[in-house]
LOSE-125005 format. One record per atom (N, C-alpha, C, O): x, y, z; residue in one letter. Coordinates in steps of 0.001 Angstrom, whole numbers, plus 500000, padded with zeros to 6 digits. Atoms other than C-alpha are relative to their C-alpha. Layout:
BEGIN
XYZA/...
//
This chain:
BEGIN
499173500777500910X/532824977268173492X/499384500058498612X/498176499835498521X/500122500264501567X/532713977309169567X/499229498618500267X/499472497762501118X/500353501371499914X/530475974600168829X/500390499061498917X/500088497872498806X/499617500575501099X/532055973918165778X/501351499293500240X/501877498615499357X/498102500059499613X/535737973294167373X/499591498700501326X/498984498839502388X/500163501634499211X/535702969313168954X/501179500083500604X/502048500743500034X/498880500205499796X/538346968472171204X/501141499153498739X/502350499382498779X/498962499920501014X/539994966865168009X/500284500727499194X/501224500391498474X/499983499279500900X/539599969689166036X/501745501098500759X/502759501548500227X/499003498986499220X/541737971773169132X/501616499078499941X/502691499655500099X/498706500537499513X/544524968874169314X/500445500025498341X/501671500117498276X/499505500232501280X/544992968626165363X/500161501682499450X/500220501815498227X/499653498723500089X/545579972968165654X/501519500060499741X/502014500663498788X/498683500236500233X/549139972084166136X/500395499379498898X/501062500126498182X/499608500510501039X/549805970065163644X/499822500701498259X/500419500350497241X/500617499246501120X/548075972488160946X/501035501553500069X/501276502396499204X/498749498386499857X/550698975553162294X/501154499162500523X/501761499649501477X/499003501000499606X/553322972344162675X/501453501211500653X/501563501026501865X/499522499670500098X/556039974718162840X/499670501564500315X/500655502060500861X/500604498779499614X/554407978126163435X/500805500828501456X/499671501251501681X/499597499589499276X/556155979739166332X/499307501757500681X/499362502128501853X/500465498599500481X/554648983352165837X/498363499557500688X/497832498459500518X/501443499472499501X/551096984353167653X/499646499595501528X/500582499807502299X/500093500609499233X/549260982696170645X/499040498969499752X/498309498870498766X/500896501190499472X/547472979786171829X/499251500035500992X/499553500559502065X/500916499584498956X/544255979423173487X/500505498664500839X/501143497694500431X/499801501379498830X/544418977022176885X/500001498623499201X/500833497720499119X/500404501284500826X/542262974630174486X/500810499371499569X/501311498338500014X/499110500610500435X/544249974144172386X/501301499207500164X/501758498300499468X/498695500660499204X/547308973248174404X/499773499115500529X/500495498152500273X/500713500796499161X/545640971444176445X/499703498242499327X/500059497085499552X/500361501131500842X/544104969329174007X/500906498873499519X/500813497654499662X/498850500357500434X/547248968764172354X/500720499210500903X/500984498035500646X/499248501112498919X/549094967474175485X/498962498791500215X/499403497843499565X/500607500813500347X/546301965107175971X/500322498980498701X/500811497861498853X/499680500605501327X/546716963846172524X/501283499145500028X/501386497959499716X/498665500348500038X/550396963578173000X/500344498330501135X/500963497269501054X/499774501264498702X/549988961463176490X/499066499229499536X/498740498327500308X/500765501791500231X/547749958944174805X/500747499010498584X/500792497815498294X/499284500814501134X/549743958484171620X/501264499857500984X/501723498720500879X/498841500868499507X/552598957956173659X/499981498335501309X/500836497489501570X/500346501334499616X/550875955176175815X/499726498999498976X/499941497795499110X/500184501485501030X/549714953515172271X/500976499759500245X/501337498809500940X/498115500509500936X/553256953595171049X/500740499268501558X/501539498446501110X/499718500365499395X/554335952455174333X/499813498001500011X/500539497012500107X/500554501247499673X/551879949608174474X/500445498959498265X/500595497737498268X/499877500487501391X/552555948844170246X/501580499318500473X/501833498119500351X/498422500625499975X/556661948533171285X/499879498677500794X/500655497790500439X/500094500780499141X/555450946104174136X/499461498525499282X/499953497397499299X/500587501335500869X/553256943767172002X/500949499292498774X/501018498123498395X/498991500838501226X/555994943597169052X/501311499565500225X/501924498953499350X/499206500224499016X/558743943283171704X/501443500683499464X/502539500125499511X/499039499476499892X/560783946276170587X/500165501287500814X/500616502334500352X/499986499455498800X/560607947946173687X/501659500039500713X/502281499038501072X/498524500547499653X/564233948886174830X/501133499981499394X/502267499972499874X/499175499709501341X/565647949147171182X/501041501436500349X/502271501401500395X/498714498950499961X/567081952890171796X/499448500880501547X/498637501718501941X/500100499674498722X/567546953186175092X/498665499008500975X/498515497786501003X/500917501175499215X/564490952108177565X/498948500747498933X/497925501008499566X/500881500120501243X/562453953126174011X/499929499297499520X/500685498326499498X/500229501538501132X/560848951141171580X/499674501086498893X/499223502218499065X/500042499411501481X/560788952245167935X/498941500989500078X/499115502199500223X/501073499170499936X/557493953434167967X/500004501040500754X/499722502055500118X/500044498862499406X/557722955841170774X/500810500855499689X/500651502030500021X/499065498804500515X/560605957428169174X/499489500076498806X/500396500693498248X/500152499731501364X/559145957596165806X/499067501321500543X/499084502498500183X/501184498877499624X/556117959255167864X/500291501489500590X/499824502573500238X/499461498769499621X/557884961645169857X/500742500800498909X/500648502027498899X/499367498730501226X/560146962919166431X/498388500502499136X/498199501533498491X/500953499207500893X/556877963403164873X/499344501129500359X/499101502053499583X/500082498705498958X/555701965771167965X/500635501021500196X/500142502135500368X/499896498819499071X/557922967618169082X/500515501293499695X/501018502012500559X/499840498985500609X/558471970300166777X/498456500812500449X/498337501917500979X/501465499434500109X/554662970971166814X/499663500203501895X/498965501116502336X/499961499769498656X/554922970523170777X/501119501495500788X/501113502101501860X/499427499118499105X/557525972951171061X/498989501382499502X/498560502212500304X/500995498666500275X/555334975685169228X/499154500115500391X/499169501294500746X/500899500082499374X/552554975261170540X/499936500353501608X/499014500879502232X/499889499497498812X/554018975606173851X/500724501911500458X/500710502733501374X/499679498328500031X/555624978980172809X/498600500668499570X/498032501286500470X/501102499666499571X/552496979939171564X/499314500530501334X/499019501651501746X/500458499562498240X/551222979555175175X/500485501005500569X/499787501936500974X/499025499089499516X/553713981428176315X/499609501427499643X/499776502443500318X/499886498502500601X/552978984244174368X/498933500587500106X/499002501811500001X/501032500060499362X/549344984079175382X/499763500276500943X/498604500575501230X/499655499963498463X/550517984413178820X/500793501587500060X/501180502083501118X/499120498658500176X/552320987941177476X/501318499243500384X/501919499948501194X/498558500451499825X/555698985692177801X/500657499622499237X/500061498840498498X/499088500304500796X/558454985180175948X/500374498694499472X/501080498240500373X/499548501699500517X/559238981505174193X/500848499809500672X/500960498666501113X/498702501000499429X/562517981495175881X/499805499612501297X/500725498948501774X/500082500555499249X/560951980863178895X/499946498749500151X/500466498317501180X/499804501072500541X/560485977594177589X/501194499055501020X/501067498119501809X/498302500177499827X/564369977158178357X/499986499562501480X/500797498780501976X/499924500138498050X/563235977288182540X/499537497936500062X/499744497061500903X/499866501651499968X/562549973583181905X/500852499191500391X/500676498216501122X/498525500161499972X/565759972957181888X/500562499953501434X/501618499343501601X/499652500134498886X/565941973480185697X/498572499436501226X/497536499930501671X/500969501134499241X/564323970455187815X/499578500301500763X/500274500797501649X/501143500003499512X/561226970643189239X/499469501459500119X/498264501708500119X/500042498282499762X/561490974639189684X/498824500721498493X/497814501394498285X/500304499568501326X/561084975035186180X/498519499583499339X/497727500295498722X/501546500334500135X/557960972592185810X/498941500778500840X/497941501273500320X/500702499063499476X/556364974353187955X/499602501316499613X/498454501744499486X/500576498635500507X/556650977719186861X/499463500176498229X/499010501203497723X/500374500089501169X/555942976605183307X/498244499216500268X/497228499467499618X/501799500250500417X/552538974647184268X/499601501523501266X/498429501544500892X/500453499324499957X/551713977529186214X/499571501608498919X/498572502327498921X/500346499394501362X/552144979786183011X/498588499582499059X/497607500254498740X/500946500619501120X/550197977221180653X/498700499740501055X/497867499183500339X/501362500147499949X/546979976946183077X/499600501190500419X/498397501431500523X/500529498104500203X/546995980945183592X/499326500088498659X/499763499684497581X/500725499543501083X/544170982238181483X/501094501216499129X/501895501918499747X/499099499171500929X/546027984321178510X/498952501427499981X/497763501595500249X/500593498612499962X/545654988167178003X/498837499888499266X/498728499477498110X/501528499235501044X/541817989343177217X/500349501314498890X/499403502054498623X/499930499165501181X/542945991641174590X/501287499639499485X/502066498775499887X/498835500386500343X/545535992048172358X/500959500205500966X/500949500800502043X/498663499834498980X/549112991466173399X/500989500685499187X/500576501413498285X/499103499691500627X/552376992317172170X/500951498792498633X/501981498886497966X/499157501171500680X/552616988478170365X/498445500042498679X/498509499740497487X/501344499844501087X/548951988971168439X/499016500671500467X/499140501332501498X/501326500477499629X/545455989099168559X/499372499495501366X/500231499088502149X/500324500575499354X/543328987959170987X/499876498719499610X/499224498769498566X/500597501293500913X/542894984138169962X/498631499785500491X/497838499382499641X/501621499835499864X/539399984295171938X/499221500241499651X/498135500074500206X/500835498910500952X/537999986244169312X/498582499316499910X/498290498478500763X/501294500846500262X/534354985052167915X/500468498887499250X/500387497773499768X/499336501428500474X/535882982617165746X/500703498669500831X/500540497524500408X/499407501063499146X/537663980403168179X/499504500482501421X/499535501465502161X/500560500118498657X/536109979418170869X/500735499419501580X/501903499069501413X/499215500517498812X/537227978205174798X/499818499649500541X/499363500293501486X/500539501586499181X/536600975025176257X/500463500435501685X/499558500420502518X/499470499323498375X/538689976430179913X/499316500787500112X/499755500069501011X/500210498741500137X/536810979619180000X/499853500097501886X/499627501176502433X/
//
């Protein structure tokens, strides 16, 4: 592992290529990121609960929807990324879309180690510069 690259350094990757769609993603980084995601969405959970707007849109509370629009642009790239890491296409993505089948074959994608050399989406992201907390 890079010793310079903290697990917050790997979850705040997304947010710095917010929008980025183009290259790959190491495990770390994804990884990290979902982490990140499942604890800000327990704050914001627990914030709607204490100010008692829990329920406002839909069984949401303000906060968790403010939190999730601020994600999930940077969540969906990040997960194409992966994808592409994996030598796979973003639109696999789309297999989500069919219950339980689809989770499946998508977390088996995202905890497959990504190609050791280049691919056809970049670079290796393993390079000496970025390091890999999964290895």
């Amino acid at each position: 592992m890079n010793p310079t690259m903290s697990p917050i350094d790997w979850a705040k990757r997304p947010f710095q290529k917010y929008a980025d769609f183009g290259g790959r993603a190491p495990r770390a980084e994804y990884w990290w990121f979902v982490l990140f995601v499942f604890i800000g969405e327990i704050i914001a959970m627990l914030l709607d609960s204490i100010v008692g707007t829990g329920g406002i849109v839909g069984n949401y509370g303000i906060f968790v929807l403010l939190f999730v629009l601020a994600v999930i642009i940077p969540h969906i790239a990040v997960g194409i990324r992966r994808l592409h890491d994996t030598d796979h296409s973003g639109w696999w993505l789309l297999i989500a879309f069919i219950p339980l089948v689809g989770a499946i074959v998508l977390l088996v994608f995202f905890v497959t180690s990504g190609d050791s050399g280049d691919n056809r989406f970049g670079p290796n992201p393993y390079s000496a510069d970025v390091g890999e907390v999964f290895a």
